[in-house]
N, CA, C and O of each residue as an XYZ file, in Angstrom:
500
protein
N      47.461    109.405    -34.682
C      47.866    109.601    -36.050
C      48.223    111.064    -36.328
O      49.245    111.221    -36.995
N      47.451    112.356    -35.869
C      47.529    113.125    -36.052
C      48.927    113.936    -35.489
O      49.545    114.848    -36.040
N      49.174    113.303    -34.265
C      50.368    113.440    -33.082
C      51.757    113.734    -34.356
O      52.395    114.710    -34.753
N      51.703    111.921    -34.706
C      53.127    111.868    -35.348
C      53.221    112.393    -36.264
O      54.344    112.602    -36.725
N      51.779    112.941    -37.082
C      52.402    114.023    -38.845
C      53.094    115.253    -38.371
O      54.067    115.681    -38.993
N      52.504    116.031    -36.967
C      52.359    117.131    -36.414
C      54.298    116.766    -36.110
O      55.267    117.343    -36.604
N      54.264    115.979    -35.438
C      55.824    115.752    -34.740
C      56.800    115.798    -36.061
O      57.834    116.465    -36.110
N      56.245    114.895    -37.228
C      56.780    114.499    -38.505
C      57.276    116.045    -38.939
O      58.390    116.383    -38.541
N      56.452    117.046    -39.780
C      55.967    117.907    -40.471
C      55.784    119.384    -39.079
O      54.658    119.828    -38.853
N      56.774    119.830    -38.472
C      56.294    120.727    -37.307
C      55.923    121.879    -38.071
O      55.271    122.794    -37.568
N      56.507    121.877    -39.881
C      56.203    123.510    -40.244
C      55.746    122.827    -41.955
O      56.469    122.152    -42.688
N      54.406    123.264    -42.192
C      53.989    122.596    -43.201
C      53.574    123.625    -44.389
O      52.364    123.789    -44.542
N      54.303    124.210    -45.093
C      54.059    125.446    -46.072
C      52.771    125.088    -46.788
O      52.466    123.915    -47.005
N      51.942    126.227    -47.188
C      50.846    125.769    -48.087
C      50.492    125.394    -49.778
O      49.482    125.001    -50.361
N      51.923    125.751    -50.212
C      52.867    125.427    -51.024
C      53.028    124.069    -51.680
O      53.189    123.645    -52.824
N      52.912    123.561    -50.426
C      53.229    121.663    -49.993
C      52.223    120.716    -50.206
O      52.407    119.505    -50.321
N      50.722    121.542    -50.277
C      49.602    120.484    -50.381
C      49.084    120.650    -51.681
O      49.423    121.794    -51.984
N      48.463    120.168    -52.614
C      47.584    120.565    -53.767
C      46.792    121.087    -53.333
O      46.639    122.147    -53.942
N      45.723    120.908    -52.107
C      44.628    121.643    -51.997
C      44.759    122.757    -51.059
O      43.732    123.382    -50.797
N      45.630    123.032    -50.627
C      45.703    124.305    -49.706
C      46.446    125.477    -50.662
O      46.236    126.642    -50.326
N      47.490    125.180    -52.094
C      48.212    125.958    -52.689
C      46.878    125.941    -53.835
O      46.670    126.972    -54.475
N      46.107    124.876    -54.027
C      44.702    125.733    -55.052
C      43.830    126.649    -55.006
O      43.257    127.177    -55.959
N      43.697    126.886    -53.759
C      43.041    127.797    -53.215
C      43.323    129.377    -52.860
O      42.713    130.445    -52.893
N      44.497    128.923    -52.533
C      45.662    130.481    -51.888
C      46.336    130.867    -53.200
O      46.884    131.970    -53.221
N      46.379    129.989    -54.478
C      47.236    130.730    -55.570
C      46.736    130.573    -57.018
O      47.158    131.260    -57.948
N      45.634    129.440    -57.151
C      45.106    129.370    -58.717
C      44.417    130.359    -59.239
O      43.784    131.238    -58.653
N      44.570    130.178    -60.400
C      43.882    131.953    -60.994
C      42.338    131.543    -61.179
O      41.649    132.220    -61.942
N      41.767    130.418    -60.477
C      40.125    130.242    -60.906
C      39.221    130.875    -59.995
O      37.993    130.925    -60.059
N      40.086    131.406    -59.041
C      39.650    132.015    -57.741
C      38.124    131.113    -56.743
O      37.158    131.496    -56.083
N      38.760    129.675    -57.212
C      37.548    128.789    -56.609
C      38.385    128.967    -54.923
O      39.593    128.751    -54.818
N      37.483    129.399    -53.663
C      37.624    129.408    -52.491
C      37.659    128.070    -51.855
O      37.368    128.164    -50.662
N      37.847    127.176    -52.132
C      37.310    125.944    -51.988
C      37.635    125.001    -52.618
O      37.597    125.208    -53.831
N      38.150    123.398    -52.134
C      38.601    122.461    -52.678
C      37.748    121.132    -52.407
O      37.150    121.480    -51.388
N      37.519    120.441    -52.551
C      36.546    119.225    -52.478
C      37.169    117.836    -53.069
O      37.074    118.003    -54.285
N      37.660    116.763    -52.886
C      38.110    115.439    -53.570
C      37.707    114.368    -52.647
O      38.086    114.374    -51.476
N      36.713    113.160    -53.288
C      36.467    112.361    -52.616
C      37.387    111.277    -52.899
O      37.228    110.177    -52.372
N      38.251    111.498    -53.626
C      39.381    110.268    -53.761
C      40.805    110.911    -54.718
O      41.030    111.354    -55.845
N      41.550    110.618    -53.415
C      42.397    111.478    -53.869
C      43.770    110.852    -54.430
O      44.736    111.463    -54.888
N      43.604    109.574    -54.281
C      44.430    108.451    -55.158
C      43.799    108.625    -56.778
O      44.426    108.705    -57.835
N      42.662    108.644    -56.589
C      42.099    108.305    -57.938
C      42.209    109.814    -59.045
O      41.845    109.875    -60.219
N      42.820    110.903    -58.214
C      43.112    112.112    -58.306
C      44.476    111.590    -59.679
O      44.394    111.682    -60.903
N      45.325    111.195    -59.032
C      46.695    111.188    -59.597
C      47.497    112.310    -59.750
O      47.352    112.989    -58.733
N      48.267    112.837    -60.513
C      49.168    113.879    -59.972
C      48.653    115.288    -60.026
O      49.307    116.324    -59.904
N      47.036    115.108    -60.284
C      46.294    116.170    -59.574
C      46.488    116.927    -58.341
O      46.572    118.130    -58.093
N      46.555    115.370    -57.324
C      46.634    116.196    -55.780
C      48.299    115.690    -55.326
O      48.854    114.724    -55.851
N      48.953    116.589    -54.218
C      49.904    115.768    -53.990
C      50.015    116.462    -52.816
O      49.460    117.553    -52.689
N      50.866    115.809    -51.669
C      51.212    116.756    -50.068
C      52.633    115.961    -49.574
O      53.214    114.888    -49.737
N      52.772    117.212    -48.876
C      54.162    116.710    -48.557
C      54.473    115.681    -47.708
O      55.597    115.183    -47.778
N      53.533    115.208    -46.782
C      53.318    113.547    -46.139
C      53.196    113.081    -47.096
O      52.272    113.541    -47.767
N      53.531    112.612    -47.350
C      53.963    110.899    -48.475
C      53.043    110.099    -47.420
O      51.884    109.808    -47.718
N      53.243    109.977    -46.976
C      52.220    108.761    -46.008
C      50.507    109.150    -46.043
O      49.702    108.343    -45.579
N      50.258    109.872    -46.371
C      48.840    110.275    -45.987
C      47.768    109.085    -46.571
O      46.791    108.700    -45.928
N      48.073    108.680    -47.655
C      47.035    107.833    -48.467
C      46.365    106.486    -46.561
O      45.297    106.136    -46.058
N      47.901    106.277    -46.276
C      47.391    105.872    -45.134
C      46.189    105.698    -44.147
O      45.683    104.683    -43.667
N      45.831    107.352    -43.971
C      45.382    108.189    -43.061
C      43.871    108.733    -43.431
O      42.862    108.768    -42.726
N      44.107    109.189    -44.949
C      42.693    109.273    -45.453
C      43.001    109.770    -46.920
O      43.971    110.442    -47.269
N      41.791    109.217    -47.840
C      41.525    109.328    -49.233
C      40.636    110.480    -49.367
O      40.486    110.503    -50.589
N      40.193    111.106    -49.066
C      39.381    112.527    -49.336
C      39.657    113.490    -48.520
O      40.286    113.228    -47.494
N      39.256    114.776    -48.797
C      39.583    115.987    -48.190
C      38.653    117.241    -48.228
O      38.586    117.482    -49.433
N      38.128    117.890    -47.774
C      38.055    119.298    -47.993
C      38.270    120.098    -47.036
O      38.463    119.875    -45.841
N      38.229    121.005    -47.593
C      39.300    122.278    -47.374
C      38.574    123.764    -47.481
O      37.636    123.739    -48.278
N      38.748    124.784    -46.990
C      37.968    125.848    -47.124
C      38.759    127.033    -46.050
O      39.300    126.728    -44.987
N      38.681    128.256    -46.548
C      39.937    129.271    -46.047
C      39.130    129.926    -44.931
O      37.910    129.842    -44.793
N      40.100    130.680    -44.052
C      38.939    131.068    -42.724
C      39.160    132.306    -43.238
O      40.227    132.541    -43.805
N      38.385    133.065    -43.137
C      37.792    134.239    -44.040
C      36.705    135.140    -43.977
O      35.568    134.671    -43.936
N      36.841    136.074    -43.967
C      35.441    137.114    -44.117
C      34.584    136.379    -44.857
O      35.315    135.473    -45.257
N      32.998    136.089    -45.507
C      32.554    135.651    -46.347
C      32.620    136.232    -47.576
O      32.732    135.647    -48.653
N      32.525    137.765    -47.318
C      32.543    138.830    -48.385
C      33.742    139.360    -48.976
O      33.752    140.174    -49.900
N      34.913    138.792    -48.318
C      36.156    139.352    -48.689
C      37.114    138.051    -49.455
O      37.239    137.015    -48.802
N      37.815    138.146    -50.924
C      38.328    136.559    -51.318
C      39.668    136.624    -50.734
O      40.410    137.489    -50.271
N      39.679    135.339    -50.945
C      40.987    134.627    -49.924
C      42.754    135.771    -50.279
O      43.723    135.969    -49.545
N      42.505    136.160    -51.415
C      43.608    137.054    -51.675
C      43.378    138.295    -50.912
O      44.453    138.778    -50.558
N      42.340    138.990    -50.529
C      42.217    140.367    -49.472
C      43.088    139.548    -48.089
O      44.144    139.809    -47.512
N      42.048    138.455    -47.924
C      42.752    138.442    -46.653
C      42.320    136.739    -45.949
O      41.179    136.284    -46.028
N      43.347    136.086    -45.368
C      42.798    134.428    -45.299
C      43.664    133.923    -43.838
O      44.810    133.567    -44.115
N      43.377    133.844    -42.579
C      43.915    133.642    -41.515
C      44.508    132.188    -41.298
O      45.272    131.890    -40.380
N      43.926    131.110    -42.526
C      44.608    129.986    -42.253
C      43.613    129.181    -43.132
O      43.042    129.819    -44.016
N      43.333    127.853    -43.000
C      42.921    126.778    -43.605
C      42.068    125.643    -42.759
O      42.701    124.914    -41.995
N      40.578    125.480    -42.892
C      40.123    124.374    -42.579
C      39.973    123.145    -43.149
O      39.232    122.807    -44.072
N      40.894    122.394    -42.388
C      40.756    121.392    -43.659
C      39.684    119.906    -42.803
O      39.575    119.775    -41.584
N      39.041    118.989    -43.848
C      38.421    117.891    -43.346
C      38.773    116.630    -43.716
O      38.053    116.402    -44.688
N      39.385    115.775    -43.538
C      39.826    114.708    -44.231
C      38.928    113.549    -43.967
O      37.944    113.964    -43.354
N      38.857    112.166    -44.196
C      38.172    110.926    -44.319
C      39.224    110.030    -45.050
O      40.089    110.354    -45.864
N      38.884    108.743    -44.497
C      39.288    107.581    -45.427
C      38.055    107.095    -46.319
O      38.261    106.142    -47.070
N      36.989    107.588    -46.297
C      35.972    106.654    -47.754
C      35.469    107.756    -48.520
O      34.856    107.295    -49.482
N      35.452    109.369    -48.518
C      35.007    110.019    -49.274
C      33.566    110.059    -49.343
O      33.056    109.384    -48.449
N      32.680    110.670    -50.167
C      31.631    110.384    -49.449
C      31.029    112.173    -49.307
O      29.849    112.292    -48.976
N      31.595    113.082    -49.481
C      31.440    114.647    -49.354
C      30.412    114.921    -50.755
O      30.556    114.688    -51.955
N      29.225    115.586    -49.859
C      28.810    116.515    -50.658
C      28.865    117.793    -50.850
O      28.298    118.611    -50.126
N      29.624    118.096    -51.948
C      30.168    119.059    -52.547
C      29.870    120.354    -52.299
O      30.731    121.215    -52.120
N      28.153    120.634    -52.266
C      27.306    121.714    -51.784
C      27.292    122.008    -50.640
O      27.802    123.009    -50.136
N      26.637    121.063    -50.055
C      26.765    120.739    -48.927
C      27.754    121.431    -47.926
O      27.771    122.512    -47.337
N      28.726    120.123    -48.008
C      30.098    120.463    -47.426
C      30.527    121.664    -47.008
O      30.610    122.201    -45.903
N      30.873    122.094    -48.502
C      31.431    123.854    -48.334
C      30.726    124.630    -48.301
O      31.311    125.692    -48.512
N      29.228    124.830    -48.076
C      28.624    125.876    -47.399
C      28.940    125.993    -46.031
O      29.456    126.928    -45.420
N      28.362    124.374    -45.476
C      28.917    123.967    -43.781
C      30.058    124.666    -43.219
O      30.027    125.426    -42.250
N      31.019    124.355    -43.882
C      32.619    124.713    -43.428
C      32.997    125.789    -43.784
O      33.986    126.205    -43.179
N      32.428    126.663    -44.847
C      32.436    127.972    -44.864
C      31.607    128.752    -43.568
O      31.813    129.900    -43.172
N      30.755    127.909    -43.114
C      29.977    128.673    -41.860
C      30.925    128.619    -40.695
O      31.009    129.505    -39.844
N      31.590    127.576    -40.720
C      32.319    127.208    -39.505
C      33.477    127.811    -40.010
O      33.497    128.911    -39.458
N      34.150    127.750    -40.515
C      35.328    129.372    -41.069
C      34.708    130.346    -40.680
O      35.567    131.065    -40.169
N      33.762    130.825    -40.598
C      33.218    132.301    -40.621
C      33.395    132.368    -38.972
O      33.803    133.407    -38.454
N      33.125    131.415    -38.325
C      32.744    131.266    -36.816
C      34.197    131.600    -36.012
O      34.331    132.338    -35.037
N      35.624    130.550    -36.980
C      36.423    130.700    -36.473
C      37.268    132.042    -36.763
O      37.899    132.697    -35.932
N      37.143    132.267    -37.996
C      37.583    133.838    -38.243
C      37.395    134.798    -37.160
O      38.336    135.391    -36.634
N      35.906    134.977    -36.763
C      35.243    135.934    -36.198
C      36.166    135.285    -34.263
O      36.691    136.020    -33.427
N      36.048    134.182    -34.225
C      36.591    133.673    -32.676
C      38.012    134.237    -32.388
O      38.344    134.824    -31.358
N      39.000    133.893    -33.749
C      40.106    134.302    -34.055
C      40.509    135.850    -33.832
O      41.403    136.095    -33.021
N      39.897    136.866    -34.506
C      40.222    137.864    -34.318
C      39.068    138.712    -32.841
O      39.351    139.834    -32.420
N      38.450    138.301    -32.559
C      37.823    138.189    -31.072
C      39.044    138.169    -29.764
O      39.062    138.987    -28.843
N      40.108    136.938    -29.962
C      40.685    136.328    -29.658
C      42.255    137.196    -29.748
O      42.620    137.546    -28.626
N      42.891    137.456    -30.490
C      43.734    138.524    -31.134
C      42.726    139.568    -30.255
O      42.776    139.127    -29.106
N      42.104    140.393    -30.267
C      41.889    141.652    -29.653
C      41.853    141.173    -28.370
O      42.120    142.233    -27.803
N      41.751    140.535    -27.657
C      41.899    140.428    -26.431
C      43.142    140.259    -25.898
O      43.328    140.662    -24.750
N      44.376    139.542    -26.737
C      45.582    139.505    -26.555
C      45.898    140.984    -26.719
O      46.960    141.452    -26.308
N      45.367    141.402    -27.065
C      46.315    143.083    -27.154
C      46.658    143.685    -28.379
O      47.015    144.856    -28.506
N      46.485    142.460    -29.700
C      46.858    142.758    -30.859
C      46.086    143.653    -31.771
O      44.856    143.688    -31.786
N      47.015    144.513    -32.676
C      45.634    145.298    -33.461
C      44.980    145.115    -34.089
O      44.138    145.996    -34.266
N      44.865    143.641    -35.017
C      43.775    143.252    -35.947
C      42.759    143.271    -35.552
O      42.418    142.711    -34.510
N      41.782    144.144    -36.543
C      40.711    144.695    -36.259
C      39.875    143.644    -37.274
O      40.049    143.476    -38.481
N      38.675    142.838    -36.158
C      37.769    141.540    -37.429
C      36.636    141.659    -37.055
O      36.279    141.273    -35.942
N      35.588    142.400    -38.195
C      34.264    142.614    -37.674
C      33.470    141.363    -38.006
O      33.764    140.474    -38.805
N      32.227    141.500    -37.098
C      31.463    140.249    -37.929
C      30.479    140.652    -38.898
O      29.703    141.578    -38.662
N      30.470    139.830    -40.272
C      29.584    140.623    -41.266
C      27.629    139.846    -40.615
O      27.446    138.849    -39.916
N      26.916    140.483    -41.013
C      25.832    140.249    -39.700
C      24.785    140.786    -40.945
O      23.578    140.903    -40.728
């Protein structure tokens, strides 16, 4: 499933999703998106797969990120979690996946300095 959106969609702006452009551009500065039903959303949420309802009805989402720094300083990309029954706790959830953002941030620019590149990514400790 994942194959053919990827083949579908090879360049997917963040622009394109409700929950990846709420995060990167609303003025509530919530880091974080959470919907356990995202039909029941209505023109709340929307993405540029038209097909997704398919694939799964809930989502969250959370920016890879310094913990201490907001997604406007600086945001290397997007973790997102999807499901078909929803079912996310809210607290929960995005503490979790904020830990695991923190992990991949820190892997990421680990990763980048070893390629040779100059981004400099400390770990906050």
């Amino acid at each position: 499933m994942r194959r053919v959106t990827d083949e579908k969609y090879p360049v997917y702006h963040y622009s394109e999703n409700a929950a990846f452009r709420s995060i990167l551009e609303d003025d509530d500065y919530t880091d974080w998106f959470v919907e356990n039903d995202l039909k029941g959303a209505g023109k709340q949420y929307w993405n540029k797969n038209k097909d997704y309802p398919r694939f799964y009805n809930a989502c969250a989402v959370v920016p890879v990120k310094t913990y201490h720094r907001s997604v406007r300083e600086e945001c290397l990309g997007l973790l997102c979690v999807d499901n078909r029954f929803g079912g996310f706790d809210e607290d929960r959830c995005v503490h979790i996946l904020n830990g695991i953002a923190g992990d991949l941030y820190y892997a990421m620019g680990t990763t980048a300095g070893l390629n040779g590149k100059t981004q400099e990514v400390k770990a906050d400790v």
